[in-house]
C-alpha positions as CSV (number, residue, x, y, z in Angstrom):
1,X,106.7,137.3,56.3
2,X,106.2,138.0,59.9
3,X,103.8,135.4,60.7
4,X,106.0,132.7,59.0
5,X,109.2,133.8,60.7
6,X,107.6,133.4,64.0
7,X,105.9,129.9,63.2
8,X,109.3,129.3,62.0
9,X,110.7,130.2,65.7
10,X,107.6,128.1,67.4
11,X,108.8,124.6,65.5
12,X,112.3,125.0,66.3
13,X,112.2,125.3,69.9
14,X,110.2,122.2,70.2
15,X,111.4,118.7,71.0
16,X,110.6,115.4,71.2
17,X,109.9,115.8,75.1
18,X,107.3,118.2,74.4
19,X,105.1,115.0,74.1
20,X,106.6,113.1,76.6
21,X,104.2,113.5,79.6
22,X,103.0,111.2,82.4
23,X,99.7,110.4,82.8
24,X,98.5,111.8,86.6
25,X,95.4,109.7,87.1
26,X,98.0,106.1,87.1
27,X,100.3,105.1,89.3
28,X,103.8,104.4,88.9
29,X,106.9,103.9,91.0
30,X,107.7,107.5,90.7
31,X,104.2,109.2,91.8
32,X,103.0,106.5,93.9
33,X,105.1,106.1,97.4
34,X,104.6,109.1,99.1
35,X,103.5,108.3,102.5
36,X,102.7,105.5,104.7
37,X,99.6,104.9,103.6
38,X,100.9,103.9,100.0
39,X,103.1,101.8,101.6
40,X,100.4,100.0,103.5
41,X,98.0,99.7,100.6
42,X,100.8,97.5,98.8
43,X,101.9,95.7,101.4
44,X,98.0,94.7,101.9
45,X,98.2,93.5,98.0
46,X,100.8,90.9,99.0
47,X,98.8,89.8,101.9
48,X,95.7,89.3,99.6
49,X,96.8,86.1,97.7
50,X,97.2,84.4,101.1
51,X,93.6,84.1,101.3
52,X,92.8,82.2,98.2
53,X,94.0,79.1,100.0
54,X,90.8,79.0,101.9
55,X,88.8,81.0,99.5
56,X,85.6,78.8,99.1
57,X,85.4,75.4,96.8
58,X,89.1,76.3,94.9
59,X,90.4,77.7,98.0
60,X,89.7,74.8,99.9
61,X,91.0,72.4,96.9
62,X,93.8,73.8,95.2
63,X,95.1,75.7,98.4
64,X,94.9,73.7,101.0
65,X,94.0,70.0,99.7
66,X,96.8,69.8,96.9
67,X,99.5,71.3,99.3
68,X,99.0,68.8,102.3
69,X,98.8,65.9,99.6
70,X,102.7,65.2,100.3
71,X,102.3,64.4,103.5
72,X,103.3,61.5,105.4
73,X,100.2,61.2,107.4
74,X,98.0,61.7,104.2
75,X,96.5,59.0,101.6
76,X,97.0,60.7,98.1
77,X,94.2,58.3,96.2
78,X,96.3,56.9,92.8
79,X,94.9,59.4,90.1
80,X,91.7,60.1,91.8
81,X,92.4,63.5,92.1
82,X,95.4,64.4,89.3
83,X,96.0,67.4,91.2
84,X,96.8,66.1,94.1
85,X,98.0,62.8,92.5
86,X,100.7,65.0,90.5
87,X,102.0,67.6,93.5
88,X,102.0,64.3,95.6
89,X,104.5,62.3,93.3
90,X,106.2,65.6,92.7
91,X,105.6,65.8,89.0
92,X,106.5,69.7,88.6
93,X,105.4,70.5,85.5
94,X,104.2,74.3,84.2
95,X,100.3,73.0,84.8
96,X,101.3,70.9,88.2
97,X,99.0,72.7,91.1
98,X,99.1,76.0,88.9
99,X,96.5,78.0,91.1
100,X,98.4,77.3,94.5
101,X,102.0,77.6,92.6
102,X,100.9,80.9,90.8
103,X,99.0,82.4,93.8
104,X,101.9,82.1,96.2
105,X,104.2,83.4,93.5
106,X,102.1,86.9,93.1
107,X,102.3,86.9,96.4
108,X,105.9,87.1,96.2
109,X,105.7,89.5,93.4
110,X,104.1,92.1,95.5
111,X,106.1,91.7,98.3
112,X,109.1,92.1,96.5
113,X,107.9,95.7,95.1
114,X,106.9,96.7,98.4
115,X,110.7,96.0,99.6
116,X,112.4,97.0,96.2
117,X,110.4,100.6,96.4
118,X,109.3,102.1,100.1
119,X,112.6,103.3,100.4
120,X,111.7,106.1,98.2
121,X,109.1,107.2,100.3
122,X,110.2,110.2,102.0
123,X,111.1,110.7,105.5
124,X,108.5,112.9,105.9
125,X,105.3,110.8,104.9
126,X,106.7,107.8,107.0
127,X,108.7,107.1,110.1
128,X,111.2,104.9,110.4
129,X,109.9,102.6,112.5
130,X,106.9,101.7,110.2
131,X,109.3,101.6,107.7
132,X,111.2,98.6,109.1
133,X,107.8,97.1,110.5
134,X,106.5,97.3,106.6
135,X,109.7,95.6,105.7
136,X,109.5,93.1,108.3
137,X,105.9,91.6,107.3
138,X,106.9,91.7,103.2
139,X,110.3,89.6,104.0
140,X,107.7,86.9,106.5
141,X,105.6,86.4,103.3
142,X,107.8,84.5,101.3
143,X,108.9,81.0,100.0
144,X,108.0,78.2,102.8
145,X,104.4,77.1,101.4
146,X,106.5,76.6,98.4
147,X,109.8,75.0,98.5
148,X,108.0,72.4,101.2
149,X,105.6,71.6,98.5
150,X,107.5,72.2,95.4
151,X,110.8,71.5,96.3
152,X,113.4,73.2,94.2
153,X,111.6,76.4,92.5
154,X,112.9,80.1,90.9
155,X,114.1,82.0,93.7
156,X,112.9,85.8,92.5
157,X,114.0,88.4,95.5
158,X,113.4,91.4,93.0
159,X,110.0,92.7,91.0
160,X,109.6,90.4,87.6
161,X,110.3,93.2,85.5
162,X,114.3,93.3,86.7
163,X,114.4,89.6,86.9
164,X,115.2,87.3,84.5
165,X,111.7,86.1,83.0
166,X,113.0,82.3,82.1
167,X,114.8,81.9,85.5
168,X,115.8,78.5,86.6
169,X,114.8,76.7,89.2
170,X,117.4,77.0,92.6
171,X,117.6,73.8,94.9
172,X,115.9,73.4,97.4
173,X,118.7,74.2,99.9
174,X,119.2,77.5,98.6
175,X,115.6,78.3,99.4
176,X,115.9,77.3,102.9
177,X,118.6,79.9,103.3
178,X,117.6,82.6,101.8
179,X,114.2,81.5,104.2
180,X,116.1,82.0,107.2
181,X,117.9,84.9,106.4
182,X,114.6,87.1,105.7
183,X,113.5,85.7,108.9
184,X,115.7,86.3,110.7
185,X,116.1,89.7,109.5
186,X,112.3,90.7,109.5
187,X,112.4,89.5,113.7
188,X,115.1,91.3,114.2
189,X,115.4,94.1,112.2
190,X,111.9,94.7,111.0
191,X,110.2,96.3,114.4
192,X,107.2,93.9,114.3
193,X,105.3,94.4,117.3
194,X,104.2,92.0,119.7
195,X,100.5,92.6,119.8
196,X,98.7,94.5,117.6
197,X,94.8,96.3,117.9
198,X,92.0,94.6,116.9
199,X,91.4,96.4,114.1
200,X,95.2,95.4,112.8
201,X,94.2,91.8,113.4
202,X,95.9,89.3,110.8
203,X,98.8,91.8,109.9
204,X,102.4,89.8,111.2
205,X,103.0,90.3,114.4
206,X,106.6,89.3,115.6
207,X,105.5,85.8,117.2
208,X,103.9,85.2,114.3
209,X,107.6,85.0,112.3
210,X,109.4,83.4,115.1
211,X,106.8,80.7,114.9
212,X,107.0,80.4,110.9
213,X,110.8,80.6,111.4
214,X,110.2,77.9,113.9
215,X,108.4,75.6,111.6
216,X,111.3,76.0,109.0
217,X,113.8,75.2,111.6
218,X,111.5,71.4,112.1
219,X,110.7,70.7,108.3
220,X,114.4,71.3,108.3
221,X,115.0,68.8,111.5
222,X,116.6,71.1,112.9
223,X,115.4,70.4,116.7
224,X,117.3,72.6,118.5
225,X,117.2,75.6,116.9
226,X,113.2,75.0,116.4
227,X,113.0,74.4,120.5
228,X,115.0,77.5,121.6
229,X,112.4,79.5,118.9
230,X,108.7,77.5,120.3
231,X,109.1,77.0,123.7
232,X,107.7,80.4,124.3
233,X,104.0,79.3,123.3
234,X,101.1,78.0,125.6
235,X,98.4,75.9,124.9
236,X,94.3,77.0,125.6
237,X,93.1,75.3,128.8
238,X,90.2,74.3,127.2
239,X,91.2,72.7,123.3
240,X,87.3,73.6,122.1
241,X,88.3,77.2,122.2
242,X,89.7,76.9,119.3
243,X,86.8,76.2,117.4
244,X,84.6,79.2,118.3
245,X,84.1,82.5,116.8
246,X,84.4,83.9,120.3
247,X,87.8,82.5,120.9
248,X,89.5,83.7,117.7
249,X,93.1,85.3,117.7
250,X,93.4,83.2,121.2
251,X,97.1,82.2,122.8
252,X,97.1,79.3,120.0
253,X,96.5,81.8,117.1
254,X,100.4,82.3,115.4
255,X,98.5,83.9,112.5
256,X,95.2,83.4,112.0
257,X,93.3,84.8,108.6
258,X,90.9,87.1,109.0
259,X,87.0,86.7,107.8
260,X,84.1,88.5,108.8
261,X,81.2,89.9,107.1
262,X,80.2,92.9,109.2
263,X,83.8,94.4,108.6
264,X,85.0,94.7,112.3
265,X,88.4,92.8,111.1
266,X,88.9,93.9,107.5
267,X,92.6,94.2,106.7
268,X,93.2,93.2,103.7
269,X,89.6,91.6,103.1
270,X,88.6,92.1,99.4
271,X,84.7,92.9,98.2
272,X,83.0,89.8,97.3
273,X,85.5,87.5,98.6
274,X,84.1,83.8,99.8
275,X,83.8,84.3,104.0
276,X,83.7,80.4,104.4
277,X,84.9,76.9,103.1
278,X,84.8,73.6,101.5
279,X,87.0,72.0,103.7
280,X,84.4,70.0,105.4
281,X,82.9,68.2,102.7
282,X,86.2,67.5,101.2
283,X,87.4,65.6,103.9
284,X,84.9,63.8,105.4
285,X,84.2,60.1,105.3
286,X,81.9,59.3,102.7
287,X,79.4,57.8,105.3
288,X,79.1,60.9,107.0
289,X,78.1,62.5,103.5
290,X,82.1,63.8,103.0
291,X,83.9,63.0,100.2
292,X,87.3,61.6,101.5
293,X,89.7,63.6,99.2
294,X,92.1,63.6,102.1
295,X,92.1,59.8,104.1
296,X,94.4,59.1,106.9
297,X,97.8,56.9,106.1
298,X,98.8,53.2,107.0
299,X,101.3,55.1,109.0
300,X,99.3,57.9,110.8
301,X,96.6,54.8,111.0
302,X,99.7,53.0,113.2
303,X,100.1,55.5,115.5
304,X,96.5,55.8,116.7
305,X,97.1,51.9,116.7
306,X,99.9,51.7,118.9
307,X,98.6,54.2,121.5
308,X,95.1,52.4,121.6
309,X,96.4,49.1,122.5
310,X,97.9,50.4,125.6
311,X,101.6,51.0,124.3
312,X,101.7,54.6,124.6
313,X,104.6,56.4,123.6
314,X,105.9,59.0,125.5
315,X,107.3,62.5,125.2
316,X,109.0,64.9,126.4
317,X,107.3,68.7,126.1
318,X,107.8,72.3,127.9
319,X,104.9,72.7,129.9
320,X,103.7,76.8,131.1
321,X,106.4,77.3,133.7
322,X,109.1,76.6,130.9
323,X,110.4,73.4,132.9
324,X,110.5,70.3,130.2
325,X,107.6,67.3,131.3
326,X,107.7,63.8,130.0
327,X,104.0,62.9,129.0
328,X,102.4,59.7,127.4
């Protein structure tokens, strides 16, 4: 009788929480942000899908080949490439360009979390300064690559799982906006540093989102606003330097991806990942051995033209003193 009456006891002070427990080898928004280094190591997940668009033979294709098919100084080849012939004519369709559409969208994904959740890391694992510098580079990587090559698109500013799954696309304008406003928020708001150590190389610095903000403000003809923003760059003396591995992250670099083998400039770099590219044999005349994905337009074709037969336009630029130069 004893025994039973105390087995009795035992059942009835249990509940159903008795088996609700959390596992303590995964993460989860509630045991994961404690410190700054959390915070970094997700931020570094939203930088990650930046590289695929020069990740080897794909990279070079689907990231960079379909996305500069639109432009006006580019020959998309009628259903040579149906890729390129589809993002080109702006068929947006669930399979159009679906590894540089999907990769910029996780992108967007993980940058979201890192902005929906580092506020619950406590004041005492991070300072508030590297808070807002966190915040700043999340908010730079966002929508431009894809509203200028997609046009009007979903406009998702919190995690997937709080958004609405079958979301609509926004126009175009709307993307523009909310564009500027993170912008304009992360260069003023987000404490993103002017220069950063070599061995922080890649991570956003402040000129690089003035310049990207800079970009928007021309794809967007607005001249002004894009003049005020760029006229604090400078040219290399010499353009070659551009070119050479021992010119990297010169005056000319806004924000230049980091590759290396021998680890020196590893933020962000992933095991395995391609170090170099296709680009080359993509776009190169077929005489030389290329294979001409990308050829030049009957307008870009014009221009070169027009300045060989001696009528050069001119223009007017801000040379390095800041004092605007007219030049032919």
């Amino acid at each position: 009788m004893l025994i039973s009456a105390l087995l009795s006891g035992a059942l009835t002070s249990c509940s159903d929480s008795f088996l609700d427990l959390k596992d303590p080898n995964h993460f989860t928004n509630e045991n994961f942000w404690k410190d700054k280094t959390d915070a970094e190591s997700a931020l570094a997940a939203a930088y990650s899908p930046i590289k695929y668009q020069m990740n080897g033979y794909y990279g070079a294709f689907d990231g960079w080949l379909n996305l500069n098919s639109r432009g006006d100084d580019i020959f998309t080849i009628l259903n040579e490439e149906a890729s390129m012939w589809d993002i080109a004519t702006f068929q947006n369709s669930a399979t159009t360009g679906n590894d540089p559409y999907g990769a910029l969208y996780t992108g967007i994904q993980r940058a979201n979390i890192v902005l929906r959740y580092i506020d619950q890391v406590p004041a005492s694992g991070i300072t508030e300064g590297d808070r807002a510098t966190i915040k700043g580079e999340a908010l730079t990587l966002q929508y431009f690559l894809l509203v200028s090559n997609y046009g009007d698109v979903p406009l998702r500013l919190v995690p997937s799982n709080e958004d609405d799954p079958n979301k609509t696309a926004s126009p175009a304008s709307e993307i523009w906006i909310q564009i500027e406003k993170d912008l304009l928020t992360a260069i003023n708001d987000g404490n993103l540093p002017e220069s950063r150590p070599a061995e922080q190389k890649g991570r956003i610095e402040k000129g690089a989102a003035i310049a990207i903000l800079g970009k928007v403000y021309v794809t967007q003809q607005k001249y002004k606003e894009a003049k005020e923003l760029l006229k604090r760059y400078q040219l290399m003396e010499n353009f070659v330097d551009n070119f050479t591995t021992a010119k990297e992250n010169n005056a000319e670099s806004v924000f230049e991806l980091q590759y290396s083998s021998d680890g020196d400039m590893s933020w962000g770099n992933e095991g395995g990942i391609s170090l170099g590219s296709s680009l080359a044999q993509f776009v190169g005349p077929a005489k030389s051995g290329g294979w001409a994905k990308l050829m030049p337009s009957a307008f870009l074709v014009s221009e070169f033209t027009t300045e060989t037969r001696g009528n050069r336009p001119t223009k007017t630029i801000i040379n390095d003193k800041g004092e605007e130069e007219t030049v032919t």
